[in-house]
N, C-alpha and C positions, 0 to 999 in steps of 0.2 A: 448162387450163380457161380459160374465156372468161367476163370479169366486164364485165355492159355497165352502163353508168351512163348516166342516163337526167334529162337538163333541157334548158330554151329554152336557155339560154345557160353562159355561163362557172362559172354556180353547183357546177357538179361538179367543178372542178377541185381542192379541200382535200380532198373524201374520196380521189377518185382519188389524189391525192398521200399522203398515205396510205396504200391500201392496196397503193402502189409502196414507201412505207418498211416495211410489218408484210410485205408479201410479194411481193418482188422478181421471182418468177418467175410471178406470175400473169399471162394476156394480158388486156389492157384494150381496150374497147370504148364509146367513147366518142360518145353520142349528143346532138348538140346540135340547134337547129329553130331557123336563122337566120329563115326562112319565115315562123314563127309567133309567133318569141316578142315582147315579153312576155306567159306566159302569165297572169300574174295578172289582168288585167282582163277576160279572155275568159269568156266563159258557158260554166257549168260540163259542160254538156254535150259542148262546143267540144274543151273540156279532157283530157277521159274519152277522148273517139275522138283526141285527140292521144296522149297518153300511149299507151294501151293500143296502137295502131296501131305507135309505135315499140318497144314491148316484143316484139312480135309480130315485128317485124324483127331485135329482137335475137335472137329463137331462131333463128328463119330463119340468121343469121351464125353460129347455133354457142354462146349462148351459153347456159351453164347455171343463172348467178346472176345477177338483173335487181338493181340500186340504183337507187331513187329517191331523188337525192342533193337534192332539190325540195321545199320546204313545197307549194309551189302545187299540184304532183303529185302530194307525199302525202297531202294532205288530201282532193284532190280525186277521186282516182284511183287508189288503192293496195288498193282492196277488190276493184274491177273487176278491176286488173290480176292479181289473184292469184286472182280466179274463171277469168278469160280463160287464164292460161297453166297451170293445176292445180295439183295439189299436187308436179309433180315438177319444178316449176322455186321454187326460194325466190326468193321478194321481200322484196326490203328495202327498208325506210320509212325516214322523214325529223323527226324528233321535235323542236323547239328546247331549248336546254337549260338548260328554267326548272326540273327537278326538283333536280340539283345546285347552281344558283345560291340553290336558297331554302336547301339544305342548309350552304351557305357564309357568305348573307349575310344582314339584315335587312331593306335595302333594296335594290330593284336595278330597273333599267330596261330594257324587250326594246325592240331596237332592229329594225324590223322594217319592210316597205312599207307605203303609207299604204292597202293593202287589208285587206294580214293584220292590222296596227293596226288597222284597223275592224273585224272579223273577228269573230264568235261563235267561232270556232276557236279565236281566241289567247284568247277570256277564258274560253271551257272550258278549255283547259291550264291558264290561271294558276288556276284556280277547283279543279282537280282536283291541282294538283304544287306550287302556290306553296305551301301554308300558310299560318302568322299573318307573312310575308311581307308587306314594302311593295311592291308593284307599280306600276310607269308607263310606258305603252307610248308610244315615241316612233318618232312616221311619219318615215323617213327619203327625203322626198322626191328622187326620180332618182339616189340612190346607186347601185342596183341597174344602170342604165342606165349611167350613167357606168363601170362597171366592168366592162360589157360591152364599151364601145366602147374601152375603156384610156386616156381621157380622164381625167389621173392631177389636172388643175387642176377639172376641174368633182368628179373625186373628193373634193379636198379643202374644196371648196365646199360639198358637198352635209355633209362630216363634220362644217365649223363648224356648219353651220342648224342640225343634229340637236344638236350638242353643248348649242349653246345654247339647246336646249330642254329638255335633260335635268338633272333638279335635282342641283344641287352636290351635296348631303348622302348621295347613292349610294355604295355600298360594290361594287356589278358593275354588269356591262352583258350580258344574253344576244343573241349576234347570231343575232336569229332572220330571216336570212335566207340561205341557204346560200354564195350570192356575197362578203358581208360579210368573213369568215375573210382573203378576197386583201389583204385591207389591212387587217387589225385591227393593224397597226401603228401606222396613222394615225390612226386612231379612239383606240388611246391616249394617242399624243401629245395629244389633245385635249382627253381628260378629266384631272379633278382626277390627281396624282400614288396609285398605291395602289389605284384601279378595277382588278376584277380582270375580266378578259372569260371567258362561256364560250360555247363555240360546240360542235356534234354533229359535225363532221366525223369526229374519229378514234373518237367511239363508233360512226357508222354504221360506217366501213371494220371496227372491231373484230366488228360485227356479222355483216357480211357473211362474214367469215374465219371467226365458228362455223359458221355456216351449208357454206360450203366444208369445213371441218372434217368436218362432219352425211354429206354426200357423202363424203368420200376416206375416211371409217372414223379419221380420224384417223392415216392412215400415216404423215405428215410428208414423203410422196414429192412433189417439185415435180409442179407440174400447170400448168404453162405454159413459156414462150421470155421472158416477159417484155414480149411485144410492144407496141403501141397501136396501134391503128386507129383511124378518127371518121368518121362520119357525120354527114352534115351536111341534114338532112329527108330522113334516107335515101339520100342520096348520098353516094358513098362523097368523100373529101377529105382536109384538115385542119385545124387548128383554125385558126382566126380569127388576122391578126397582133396581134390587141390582148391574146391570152394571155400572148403574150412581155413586157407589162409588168409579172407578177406571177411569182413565183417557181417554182409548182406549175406554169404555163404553161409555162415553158422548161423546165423538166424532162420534160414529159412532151411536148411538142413535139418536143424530142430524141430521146425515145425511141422 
């Protein structure tokens, strides 16, 4: 079975990695849009026929379970793509993970781009998942950039500004943005000792595995080679060398 994951850049690579450690023999398909991205500032229309256009390529490759491992994608794009490809292909969405972190903490900061920070999106989630929750969302300017390009100094640049804008007295941090995960190492070095970070990566990969599950009847019989492929605006390729600076990158580079 063919699991394609679907964003502008490097942000898929935690779920992917992922759902190569919950299920080693699935084949991965991997969609990135050097061409387009970043999607966030683009009109949302722009967005819709990107998205939907590559999910549409992923069937065409074979495959049967679409992830949008993407805020920008799922927010923007995840209704269309699941009218576009029907009910016999599942799609799976991209949710940040403010419902667990209120359930954890009292205070906590979504560390997020300075769109989705400006966003009626993010203050509908905090508004429907946080609770009596403290919430502060901190725009983590060109993080997302910098970790596309594997620019590992301007990475840590961009982690102090954020850091230092996010108040001491936080008990988490949710990375709501799917890229974030490659370095939430650094991001903790950063913060007070005891910040606990949550991010959706392995709930989506957990997601996308019931869904496979919903398909195979639950036989537990493998349904792939374990392969990777990547597309890269539809062309076939492989991933960028600035993946090779993040762990999830060389693994699945490898594979």
């Amino acid at each position: 079975m063919i699991v394609a994951l679907i964003d502008s850049g490097l942000g898929l690579l935690p779920t992917a990695s992922w759902l190569r450690k919950l299920r080693p023999d699935l084949d991965l398909l991997l969609q990135l849009d050097p061409d387009g991205r970043p999607w966030g500032p683009k009109p949302e229309d722009w967005v819709v026929e990107r998205v939907v256009g590559a999910a549409r390529t992923a069937v065409r490759q074979g495959a049967e379970v679409v992830v949008l491992p993407c805020n920008t994608a799922s927010v923007t794009a995840l209704d269309q793509v699941r009218v576009d490809l029907g009910p016999a292909v599942p799609v799976v969405g991209t949710v940040p993970a403010i419902k667990p972190a209120a359930a954890a903490c009292e205070r906590f900061a979504i560390w997020a781009t300075a769109a989705t920070t400006a966003s009626t999106y993010q203050a509908d989630l905090i508004a429907r998942f946080a609770g009596d929750a403290d919430v502060v969302g901190v725009a983590c300017h060109g993080l997302a950039d910098a970790i596309d390009a594997g620019d590992l100094a301007a990475v840590r640049a961009a982690i102090r500004a954020a850091a230092d804008r996010t108040p001491p007295q936080i008990q988490g941090v949710v990375l709501g943005c799917t890229h974030y995960p490659l370095v939430a190492d650094a991001i903790a070095a950063a913060l007070p000792a005891g910040v606990r970070m949550f991010d959706s990566a392995q709930a989506v990969a957990a997601q996308a595995i019931r869904r496979i599950d919903e398909i195979t009847r639950g036989s537990g019989a493998s349904t792939g080679n374990g392969t990777v492929q990547v597309l890269l605006s539809g062309r076939p390729g492989a991933l960028p060398a600035s993946a090779a600076a993040y762990e999830p990158g060389r693994e699945l580079g490898a594979g």
